[in-house]
C-alpha positions in Angstrom: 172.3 -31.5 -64.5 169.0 -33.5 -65.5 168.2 -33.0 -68.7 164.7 -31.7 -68.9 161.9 -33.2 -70.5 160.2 -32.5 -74.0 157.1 -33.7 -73.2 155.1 -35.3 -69.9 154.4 -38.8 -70.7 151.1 -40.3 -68.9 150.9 -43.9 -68.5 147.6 -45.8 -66.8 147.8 -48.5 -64.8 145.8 -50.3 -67.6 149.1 -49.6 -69.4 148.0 -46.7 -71.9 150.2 -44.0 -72.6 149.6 -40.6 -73.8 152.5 -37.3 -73.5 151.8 -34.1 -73.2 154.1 -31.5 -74.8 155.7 -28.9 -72.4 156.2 -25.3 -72.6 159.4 -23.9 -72.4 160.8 -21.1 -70.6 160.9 -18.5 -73.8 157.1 -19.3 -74.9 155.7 -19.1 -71.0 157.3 -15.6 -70.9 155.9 -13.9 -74.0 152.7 -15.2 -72.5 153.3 -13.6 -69.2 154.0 -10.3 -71.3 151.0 -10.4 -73.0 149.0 -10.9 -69.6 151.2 -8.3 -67.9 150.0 -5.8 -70.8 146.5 -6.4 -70.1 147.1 -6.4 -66.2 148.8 -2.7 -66.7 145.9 -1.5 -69.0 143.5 -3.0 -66.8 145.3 -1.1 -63.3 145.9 2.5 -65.4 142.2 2.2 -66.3 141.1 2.1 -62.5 143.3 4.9 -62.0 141.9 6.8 -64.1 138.2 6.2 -63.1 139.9 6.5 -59.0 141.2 10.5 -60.5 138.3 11.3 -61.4 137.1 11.0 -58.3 139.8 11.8 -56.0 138.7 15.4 -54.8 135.9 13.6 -53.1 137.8 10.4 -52.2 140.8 12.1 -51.2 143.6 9.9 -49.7 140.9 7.2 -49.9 141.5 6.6 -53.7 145.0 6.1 -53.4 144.7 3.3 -50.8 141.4 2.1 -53.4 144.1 2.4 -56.2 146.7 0.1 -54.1 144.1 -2.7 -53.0 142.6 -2.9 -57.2 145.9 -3.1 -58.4 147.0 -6.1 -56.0 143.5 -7.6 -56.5 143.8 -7.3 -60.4 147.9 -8.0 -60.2 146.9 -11.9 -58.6 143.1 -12.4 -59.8 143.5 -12.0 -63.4 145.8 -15.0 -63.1 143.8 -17.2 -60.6 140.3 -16.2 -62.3 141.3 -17.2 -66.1 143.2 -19.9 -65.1 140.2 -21.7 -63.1 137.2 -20.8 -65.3 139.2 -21.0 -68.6 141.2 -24.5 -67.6 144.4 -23.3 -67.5 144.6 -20.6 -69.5 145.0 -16.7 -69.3 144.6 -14.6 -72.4 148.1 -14.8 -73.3 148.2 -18.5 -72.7 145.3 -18.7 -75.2 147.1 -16.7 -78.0 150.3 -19.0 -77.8 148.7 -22.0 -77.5 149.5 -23.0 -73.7 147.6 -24.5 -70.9 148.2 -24.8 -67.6 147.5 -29.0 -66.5 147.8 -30.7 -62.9 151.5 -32.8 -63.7 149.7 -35.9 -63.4 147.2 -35.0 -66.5 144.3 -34.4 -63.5 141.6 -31.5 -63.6 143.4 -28.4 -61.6 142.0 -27.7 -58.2 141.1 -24.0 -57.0 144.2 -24.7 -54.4 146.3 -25.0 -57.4 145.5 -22.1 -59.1 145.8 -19.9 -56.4 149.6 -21.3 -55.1 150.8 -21.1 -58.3 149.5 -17.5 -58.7 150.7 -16.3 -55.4 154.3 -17.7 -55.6 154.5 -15.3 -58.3 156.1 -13.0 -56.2 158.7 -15.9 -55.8 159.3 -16.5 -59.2 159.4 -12.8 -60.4 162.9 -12.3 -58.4 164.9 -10.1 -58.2 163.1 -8.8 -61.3 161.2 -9.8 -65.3 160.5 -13.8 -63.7 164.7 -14.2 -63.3 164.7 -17.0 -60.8 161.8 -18.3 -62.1 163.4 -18.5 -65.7 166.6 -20.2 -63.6 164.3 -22.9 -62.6 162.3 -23.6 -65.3 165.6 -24.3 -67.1 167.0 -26.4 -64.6 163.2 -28.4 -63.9 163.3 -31.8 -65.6 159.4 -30.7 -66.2 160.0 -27.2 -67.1 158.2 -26.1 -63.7 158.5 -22.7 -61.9 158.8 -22.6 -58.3 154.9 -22.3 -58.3 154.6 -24.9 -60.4 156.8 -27.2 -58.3 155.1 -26.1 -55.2 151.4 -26.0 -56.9 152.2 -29.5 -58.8 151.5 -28.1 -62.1 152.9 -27.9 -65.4 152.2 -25.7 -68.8 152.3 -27.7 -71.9 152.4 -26.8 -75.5 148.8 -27.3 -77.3 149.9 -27.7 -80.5 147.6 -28.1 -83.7 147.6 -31.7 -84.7 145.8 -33.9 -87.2 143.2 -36.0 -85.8 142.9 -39.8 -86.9 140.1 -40.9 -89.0 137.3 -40.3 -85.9 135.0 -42.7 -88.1 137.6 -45.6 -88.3 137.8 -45.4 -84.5 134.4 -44.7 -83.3 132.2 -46.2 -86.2 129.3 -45.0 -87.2 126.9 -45.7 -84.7 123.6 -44.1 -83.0 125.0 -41.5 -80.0 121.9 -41.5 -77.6 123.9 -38.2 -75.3 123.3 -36.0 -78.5 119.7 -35.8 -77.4 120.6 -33.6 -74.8 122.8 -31.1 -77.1 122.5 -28.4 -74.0 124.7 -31.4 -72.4 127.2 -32.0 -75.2 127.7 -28.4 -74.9 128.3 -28.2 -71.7 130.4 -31.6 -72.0 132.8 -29.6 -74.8 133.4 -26.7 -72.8 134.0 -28.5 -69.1 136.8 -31.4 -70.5 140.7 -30.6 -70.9 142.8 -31.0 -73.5 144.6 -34.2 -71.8 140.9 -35.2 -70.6 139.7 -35.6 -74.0 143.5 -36.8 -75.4 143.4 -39.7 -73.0 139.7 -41.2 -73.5 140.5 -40.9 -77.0 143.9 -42.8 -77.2 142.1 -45.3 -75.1 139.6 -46.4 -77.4 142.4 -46.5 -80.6 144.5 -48.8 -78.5 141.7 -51.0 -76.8 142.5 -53.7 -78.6 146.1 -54.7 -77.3 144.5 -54.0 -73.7 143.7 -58.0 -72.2 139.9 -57.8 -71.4 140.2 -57.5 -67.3 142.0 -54.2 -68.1 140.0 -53.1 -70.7 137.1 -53.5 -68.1 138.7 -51.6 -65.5 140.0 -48.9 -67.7 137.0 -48.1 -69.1 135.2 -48.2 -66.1 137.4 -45.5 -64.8 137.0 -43.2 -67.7 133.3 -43.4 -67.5 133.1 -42.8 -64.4 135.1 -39.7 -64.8 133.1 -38.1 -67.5 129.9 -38.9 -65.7 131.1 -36.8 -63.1 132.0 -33.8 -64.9 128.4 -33.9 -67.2 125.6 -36.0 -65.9 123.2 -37.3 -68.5 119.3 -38.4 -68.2 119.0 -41.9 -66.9 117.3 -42.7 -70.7 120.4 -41.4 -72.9 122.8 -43.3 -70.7 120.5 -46.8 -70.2 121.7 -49.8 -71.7 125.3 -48.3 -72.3 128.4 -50.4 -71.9 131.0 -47.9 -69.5 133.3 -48.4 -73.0 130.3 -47.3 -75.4 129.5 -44.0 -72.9 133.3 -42.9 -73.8 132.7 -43.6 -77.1 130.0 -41.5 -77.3 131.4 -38.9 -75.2 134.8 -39.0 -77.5 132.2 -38.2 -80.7 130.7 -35.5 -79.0 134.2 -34.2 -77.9 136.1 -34.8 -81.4 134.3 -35.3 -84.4 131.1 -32.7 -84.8 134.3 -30.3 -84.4 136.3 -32.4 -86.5 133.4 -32.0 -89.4 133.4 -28.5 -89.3 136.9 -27.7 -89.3 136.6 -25.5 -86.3 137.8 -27.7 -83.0 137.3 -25.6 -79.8 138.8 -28.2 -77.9 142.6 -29.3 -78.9 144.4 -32.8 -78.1 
């Protein structure tokens, strides 16, 4: 049997590595009872509101009843999970997160397979074959993961490095658009912001062709995800936009002791 992994380690071409820890089978299903919970409180609440008006509905409710409780039985899933990156409330309390296995922003198409193979994974009853298989996964993955090419990793709390050693103290021209950095914060992943910061601690052992070309590539990415004005970004070096980014991401939350966004 393969032995399964602790953690997903990520390694860029440029040759920077980063690991993600995963979730195991125990924490992933006291999440899934806490969303289950909230599911059933959610369903015996539309029943109730349905009673109330079942003289006048007749056997309409109970068809209304059957269609809310499959709608809210796979949307609560595939609705957190896309809007929330990867998380559902009970994935929030424990500290999980649901990430594409190569450390890539989740697709809508993933959210959805994983959410539907549910059904799979829930046989013959409480997530058995599911469980089975997240055991026996070298990445701890569910048949919906497997299928859906995702994994759930642990989001531990974790010391940050000196941010001011790393970044230095220098003038961050995206700050004049705080609506921006806002928006920036709340749109980037755990492993989004985990590898643009392990990047710039280990720039120096990169040779300067791949430093280039990794950079280049991380830029790029953020400026997809948040576009700044043409006059905050002017002038910047692709490395000095992810170091600006990476201070925006990391140490204002850092300051305050409050981080919304975890490695």
């Amino acid at each position: 049997m393969t032995r399964a992994l602790d953690s997903l380690v990520i390694q860029t071409p440029e040759g920077c590595r980063f690991s993600l820890p995963l979730a195991g089978p125990i924490t992933r299903f006291l999440a899934w009872l806490i969303d289950l919970l909230i599911v059933l409180a959610i369903i015996t609440a539309a029943s109730i509101a349905l009673s109330i008006f079942g003289v006048i509905l007749g056997d309409l409710a109970g068809v209304l009843l059957l269609l809310a409780a499959f709608g809210v039985w796979f949307g609560y899933g595939i609705v957190l999970e896309w809007f929330w990156n990867g998380q559902t409330v009970g994935k929030k309390i424990l500290r999980l997160r649901v990430v594409d296995e190569h450390a890539l922003r989740l697709t809508f198409s993933q959210v959805v397979i994983r959410n539907l193979l549910r059904m799979a994974d829930m046989q013959p009853t409480l997530y058995l074959l599911g469980g089975i298989v997240c055991v026996l996964s070298r990445k701890l993955q569910r048949v919906g993961d497997m299928v859906a090419g995702t994994v759930v990793i642990r989001r531990p709390r974790v010391t940050l490095p000196d941010l001011v050693d790393v970044l230095g103290n220098k003038y961050n021209s995206l700050r004049q658009s705080p609506h921006l950095a806002a928006r920036l914060r709340q749109q980037t992943t755990g492993p989004e912001a985990h590898l643009a910061l392990t990047a710039l601690m280990r720039r120096e052992g990169l040779d300067s062709s791949a430093r280039i070309e990794l950079f280049a590539g991380i830029a790029e990415h953020f400026r997809k995800i948040v576009e700044f004005p043409q006059e905050a970004t002017e002038g910047l070096s692709d490395e000095q936009y992810v170091r600006n980014v990476v201070e925006i991401l990391f140490l204002s939350q850092h300051a305050q002791s409050k981080p919304k966004r975890d490695l």
